[in-house]
C-alpha positions in Angstrom: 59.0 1.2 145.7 61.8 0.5 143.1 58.6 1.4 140.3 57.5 4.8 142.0 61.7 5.6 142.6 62.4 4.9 138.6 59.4 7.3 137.5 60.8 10.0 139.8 64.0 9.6 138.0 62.7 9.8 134.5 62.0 13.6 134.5 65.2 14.5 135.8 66.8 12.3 132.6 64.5 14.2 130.4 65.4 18.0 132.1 69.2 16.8 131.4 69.3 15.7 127.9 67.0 18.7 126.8 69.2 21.2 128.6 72.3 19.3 126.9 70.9 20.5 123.6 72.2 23.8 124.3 75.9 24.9 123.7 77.0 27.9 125.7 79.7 30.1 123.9 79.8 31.4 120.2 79.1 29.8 117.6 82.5 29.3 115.1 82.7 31.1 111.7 85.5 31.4 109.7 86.8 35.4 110.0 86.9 37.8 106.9 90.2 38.1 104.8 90.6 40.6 102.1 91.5 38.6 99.1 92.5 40.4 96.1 91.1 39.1 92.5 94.4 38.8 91.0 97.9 38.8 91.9 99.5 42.4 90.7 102.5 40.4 89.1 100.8 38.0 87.5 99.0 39.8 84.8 97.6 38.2 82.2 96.5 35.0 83.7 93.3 33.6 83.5 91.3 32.6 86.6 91.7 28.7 88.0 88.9 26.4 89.4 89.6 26.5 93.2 91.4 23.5 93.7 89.7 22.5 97.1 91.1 19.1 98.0 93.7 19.0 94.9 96.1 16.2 95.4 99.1 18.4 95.1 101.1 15.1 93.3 105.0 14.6 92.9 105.1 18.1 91.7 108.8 17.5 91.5 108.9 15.3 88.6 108.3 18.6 86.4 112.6 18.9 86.6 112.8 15.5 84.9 115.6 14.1 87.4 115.5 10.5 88.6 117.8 11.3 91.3 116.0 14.1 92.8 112.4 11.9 91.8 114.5 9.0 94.4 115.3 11.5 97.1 112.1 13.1 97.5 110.3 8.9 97.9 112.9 8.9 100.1 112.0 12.3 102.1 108.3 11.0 102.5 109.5 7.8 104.2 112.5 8.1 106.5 112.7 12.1 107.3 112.8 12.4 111.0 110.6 15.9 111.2 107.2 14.3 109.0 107.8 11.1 111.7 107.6 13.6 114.6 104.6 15.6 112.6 103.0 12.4 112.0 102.8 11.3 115.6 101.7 14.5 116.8 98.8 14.5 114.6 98.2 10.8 116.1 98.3 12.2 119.1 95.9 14.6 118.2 93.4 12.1 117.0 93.7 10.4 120.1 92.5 13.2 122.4 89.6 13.6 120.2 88.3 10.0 121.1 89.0 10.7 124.3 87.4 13.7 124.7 84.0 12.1 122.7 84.2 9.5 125.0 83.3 12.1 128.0 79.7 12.5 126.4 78.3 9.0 127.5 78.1 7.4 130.8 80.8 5.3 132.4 80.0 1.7 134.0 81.9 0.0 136.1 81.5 -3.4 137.5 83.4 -4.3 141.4 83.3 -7.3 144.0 84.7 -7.2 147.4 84.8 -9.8 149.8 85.6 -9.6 153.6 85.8 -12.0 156.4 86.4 -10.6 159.9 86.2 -12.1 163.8 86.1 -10.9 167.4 87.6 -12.4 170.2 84.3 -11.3 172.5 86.1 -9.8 175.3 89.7 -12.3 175.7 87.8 -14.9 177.2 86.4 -16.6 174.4 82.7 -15.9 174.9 80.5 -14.1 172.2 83.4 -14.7 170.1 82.0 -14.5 166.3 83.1 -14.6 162.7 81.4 -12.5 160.0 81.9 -13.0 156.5 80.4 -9.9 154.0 80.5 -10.8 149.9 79.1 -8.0 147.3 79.2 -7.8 143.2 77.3 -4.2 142.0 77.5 -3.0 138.7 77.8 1.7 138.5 77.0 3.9 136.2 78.0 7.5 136.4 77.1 10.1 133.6 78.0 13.9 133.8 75.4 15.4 131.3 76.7 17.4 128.9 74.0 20.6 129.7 76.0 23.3 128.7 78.0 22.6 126.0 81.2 22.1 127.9 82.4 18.8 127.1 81.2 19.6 123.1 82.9 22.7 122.7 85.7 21.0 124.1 85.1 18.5 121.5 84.9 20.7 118.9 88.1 22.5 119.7 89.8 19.0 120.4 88.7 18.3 116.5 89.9 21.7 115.2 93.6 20.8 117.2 93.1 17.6 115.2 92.4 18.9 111.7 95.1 21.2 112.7 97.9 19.1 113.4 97.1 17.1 110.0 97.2 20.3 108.1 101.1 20.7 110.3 102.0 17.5 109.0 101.0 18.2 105.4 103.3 22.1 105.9 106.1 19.7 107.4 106.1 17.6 104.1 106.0 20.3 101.7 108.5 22.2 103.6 110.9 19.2 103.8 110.4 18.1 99.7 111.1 22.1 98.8 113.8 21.7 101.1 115.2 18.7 99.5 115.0 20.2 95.9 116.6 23.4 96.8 119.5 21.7 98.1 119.7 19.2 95.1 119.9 22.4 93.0 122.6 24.0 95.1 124.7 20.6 94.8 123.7 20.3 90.9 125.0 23.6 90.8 128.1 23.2 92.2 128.8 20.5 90.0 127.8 22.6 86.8 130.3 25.7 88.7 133.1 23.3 89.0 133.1 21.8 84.9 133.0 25.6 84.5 136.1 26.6 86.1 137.5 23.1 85.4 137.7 24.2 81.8 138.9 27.6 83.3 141.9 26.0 84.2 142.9 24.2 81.5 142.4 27.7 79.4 144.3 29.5 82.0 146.8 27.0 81.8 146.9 26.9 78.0 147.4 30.9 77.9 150.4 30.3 80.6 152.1 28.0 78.0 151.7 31.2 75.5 152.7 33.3 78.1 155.9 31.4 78.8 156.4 30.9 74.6 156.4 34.7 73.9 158.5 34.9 77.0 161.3 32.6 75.9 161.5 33.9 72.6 161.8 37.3 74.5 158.9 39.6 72.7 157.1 39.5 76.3 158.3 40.3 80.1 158.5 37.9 82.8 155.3 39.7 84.4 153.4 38.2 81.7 154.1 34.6 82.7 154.0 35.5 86.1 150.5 37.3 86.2 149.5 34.2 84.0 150.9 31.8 86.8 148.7 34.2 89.2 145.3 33.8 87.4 145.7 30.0 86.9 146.4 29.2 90.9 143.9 31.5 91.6 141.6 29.2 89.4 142.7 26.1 91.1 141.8 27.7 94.2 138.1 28.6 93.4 138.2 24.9 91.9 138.9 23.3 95.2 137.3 25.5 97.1 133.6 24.9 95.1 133.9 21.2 97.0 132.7 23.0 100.2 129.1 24.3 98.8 128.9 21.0 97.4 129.5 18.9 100.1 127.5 20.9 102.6 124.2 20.8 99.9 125.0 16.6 99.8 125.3 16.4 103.9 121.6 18.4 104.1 120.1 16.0 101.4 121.7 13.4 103.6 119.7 14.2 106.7 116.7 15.1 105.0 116.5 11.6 103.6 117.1 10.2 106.8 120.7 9.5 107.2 123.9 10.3 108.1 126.1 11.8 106.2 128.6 9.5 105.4 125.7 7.2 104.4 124.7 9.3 100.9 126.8 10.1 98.2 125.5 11.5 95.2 127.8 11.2 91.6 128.5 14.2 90.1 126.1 15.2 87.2 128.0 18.6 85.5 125.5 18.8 82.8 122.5 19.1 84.5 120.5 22.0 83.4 116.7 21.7 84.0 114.1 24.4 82.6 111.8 25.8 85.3 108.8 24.7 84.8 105.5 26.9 83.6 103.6 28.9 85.5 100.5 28.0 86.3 97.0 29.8 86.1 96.0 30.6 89.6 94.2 33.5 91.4 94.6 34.5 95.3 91.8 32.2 96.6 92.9 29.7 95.8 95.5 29.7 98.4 93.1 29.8 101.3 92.4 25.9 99.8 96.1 24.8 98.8 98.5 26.6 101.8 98.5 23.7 104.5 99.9 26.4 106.7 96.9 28.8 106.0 94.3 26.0 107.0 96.3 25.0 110.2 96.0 28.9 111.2 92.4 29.1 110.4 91.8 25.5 112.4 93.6 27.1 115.1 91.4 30.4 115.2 88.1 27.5 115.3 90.2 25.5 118.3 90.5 29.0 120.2 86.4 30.1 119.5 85.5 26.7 121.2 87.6 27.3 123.9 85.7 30.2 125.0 82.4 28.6 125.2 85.1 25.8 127.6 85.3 28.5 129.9 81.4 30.2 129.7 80.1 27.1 131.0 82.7 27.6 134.4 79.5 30.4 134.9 76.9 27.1 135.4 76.9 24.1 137.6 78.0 20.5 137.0 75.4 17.9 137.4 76.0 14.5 137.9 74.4 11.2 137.4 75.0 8.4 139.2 73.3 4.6 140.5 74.4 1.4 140.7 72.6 -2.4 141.2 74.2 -5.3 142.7 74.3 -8.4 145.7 75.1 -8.4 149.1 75.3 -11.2 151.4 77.4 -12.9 154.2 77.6 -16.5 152.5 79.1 -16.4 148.7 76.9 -19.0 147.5 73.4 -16.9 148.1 75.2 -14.1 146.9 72.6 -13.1 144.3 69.2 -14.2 145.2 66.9 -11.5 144.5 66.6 -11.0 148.5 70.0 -9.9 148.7 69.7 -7.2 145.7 70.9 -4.0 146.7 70.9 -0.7 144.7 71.1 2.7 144.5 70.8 6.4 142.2 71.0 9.8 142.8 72.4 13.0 141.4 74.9 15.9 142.6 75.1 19.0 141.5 77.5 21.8 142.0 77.7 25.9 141.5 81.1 27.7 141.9 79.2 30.9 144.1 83.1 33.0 144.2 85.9 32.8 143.0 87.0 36.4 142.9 86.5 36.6 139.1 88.6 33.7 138.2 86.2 32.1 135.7 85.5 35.9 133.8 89.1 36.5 133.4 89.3 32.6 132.2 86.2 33.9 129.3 88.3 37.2 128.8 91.5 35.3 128.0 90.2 32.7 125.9 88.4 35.9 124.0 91.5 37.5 123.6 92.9 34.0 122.6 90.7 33.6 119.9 91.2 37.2 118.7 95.2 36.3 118.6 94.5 33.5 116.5 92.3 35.5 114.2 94.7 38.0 113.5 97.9 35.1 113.1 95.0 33.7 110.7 94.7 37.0 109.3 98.5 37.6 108.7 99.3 34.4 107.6 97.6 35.0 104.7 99.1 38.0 103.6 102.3 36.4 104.0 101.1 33.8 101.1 100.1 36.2 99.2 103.2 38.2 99.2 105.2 34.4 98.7 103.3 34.4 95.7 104.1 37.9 94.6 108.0 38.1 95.4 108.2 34.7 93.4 106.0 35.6 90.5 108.1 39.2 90.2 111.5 37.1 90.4 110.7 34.8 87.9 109.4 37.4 85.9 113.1 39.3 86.2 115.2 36.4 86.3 113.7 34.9 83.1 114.6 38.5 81.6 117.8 38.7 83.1 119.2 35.5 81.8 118.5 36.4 78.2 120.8 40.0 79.1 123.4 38.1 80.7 123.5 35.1 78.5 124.5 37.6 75.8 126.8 38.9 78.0 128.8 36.1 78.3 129.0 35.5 74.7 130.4 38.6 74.0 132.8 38.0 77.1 134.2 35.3 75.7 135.1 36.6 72.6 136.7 39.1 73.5 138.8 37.1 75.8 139.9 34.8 72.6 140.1 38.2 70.3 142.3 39.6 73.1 144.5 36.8 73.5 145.1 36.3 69.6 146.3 39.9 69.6 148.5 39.1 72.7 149.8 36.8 70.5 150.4 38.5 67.9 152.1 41.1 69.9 150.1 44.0 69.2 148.2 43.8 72.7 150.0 43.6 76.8 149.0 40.9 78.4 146.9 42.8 81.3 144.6 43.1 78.8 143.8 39.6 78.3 143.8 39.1 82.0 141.0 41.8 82.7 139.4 40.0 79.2 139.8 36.5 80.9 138.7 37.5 84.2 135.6 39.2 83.2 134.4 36.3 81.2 134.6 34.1 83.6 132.5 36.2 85.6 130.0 36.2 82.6 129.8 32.9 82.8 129.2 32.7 86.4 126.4 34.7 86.6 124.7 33.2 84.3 125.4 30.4 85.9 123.9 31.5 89.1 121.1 33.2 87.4 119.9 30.1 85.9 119.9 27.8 89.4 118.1 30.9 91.2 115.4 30.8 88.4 115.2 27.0 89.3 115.3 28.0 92.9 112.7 30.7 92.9 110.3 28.1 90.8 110.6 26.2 93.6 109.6 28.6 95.9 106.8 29.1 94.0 105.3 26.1 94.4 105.5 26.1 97.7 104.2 29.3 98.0 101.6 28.1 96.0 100.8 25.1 98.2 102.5 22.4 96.2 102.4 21.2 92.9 99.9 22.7 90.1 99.0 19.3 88.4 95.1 19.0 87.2 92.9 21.8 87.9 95.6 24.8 88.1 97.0 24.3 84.5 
């Protein structure tokens, strides 16, 4: 009997593993982007071998600082956002072996044990005691016949690949982070030597001031706007700590802790060159942009999804049997006589629902067609991150040569201006305007030459990270 019952199982196995061959749902391909051949501000460059898999490196070594090289170790290990990225993408792993696990049957092994007794009636007779022992071991298996559990599968390992692709965007965001606030700190260090020596001119043309004063060949307003111009210096001196502390309390937390836990030694002399500009073409960011991938692993997660809900249309089958013992004393419990087991199958078909599972298919179509366009945008917003830095660097590398010239002459005519006040053929409003106006100079090319550090690195995270190896 157990023979003839096993054969008329076997087709039934056979009908559900061919049927679980299929998938129902569409099949995922990566959607269409229009990719230009070059970048329009970038002319001149040669194309790049796409860089699939390029370790992007410690691309901020290029700037040559130990300090910031210390910080960024630092970044990888302690920041608080890659931690939380990191255990997402864990967790992300983790429902992918769960949701393999779903393919194969489950087994389970149980025992129970009972012992019961009547009275018979109150009066003692036909009293009895009955004692019931059973071990079995189950199996249960929900073939996988139309795809269901392996598009979830497949979306589960999209999420996945997804998540890691998040947790590489987190890092690069949080190291680009890190080195733009190091150059705002670096820069505020440079700003306050600058007007440090402000000062001490301002204060050195005071003492002139108060000289041509007591020997009475200048007013009082001269000392008095050269008293002005030199608190007014002092104030911009103390008031640079501000920038600077607010860039060291950011590093602070990006590393990891407080900020009364990091300080950083001033370092006025710092004056890195932005590094060169490597040879690249627009494709290449479809390989290198962690955020691009996590937006095209999103639009895969959201095409499996749909097949999810197509397989709502077919029924669920279920496999299940088990094999075990039953008998009333414990130690016969498995004698072949007492064997005991069972198989069978259930299957079930959703017949209405008013339309639920077609509006499910719709919304997970018009989920994937979100994701495609988010896919879609998100790489025209590279490209233009690739653009907007190429052109600045392009103007600020210009620019600096203009303004560095600028200063120059700014400052001699601020010491031309204040020989002649000395001489007394100039008023001294003149070398106040002269005075003022160069330190401006010297400003801006002070600012110009942190925002061409800045916008390089900008660059290379709009680039994906560093440019080590095959991108030079």
């Amino acid at each position: 009997m157990s023979k003839l019952r096993l054969r008329s199982l076997v087709p039934l196995l056979l009908a559900a593993s061919a049927l679980s061959a299929c998938a129902v749902g569409p099949n995922y391909h990566r959607p269409d982007v229009t990719t230009p051949p070059a970048f329009k501000e970038a002319a001149g460059w040669t194309p790049a071998v796409p860089a699939d898999g390029l370790d992007r490196g410690d691309w901020w070594t290029l700037f040559g600082d130990a300090t910031l090289n210390d910080l960024e170790q630092r970044v990888e290990v302690n920041n608080q956002n890659l931690k939380a990225a990191a255990a997402a993408y864990d967790e992300a792993r983790a429902l992918v072996a769960e949701d393999r696990a779903t393919l194969f049957p489950s087994l389970d092994l149980t025992g129970a044990g009972t012992r019961s007794h009547t009275n018979g009636g109150g009066s003692g007779a036909g009293a009895s005691t009955n004692s019931n022992y059973q071990a079995a071991l189950g199996a249960s298996w929900a073939p996988d016949i139309w795809g269901k559990i392996r598009r979830t599968l497949e979306g589960a390992k999209a999420n996945a690949q997804a998540s890691e692709a998040d947790l590489a965007n987190a890092r690069l965001s949080a190291q680009s982070e890190l080195a733009a606030d190091y150059v705002q700190l670096r820069l505020a260090d440079a700003d306050k030597d600058l007007l440090q020596r402000t000062v001490e001119a301002y204060a050195r043309s005071l003492k002139i001031a108060e000289n041509q004063y007591a020997q009475g060949v200048a007013a009082q307003s001269d000392v008095l706007q050269a008293q002005t111009q030199l608190t007014g210096a002092q104030s911009s001196l103390v008031g640079v700590e501000t920038s600077r502390d607010q860039a060291e309390h950011a590093i602070a937390v990006l590393v990891g802790v407080a900020p009364a836990d990091l300080t950083l030694a001033p370092q006025p002399d710092w004056a890195p060159q932005p590094p060169p500009t490597p040879q690249v073409v627009p494709s290449t960011l479809l390989q290198r942009r962690p955020d691009v991938a996590a937006a095209e692993r999103n639009a895969a997660a959201a095409s499996a999804q749909i097949g999810v809900q197509t397989a709502g249309y077919f029924p669920d089958l279920t496999l299940s049997g088990s094999y075990g013992f039953g008998s009333s004393a414990l130690g016969s419990l498995f004698k072949s006589s007492n064997a005991l087991w069972s198989y069978g199958g259930d299957a079930a078909e959703t017949l209405f629902n008013a339309g639920a599972t077609t509006a499910a298919v719709r919304g997970a179509k018009a989920t994937y067609q979100e994701n495609v366009a988010t896919y879609r945008q998100t790489v025209l917003t590279a490209f233009q991150q690739v653009e907007d830095a190429l052109a600045a660097a392009r103007v600020l590398q210009n620019q600096e040569v203009y303004q560095r010239e600028s200063s120059d002459y700014a400052d001699k005519a601020a010491q031309i201006l204040l020989n002649e006040y000395q001489a007394g053929t100039v008023a001294y409003t003149a070398v106040v305007t002269a005075q003022a106006t160069a330190l401006q100079a010297r400003q801006a090319l002070l600012t110009i030459q942190g925002q061409r550090i800045t916008n390089s690195i900008t660059l290379i995270e709009a680039l994906g990270g560093g440019w080590s190896g095959a991108l030079k």
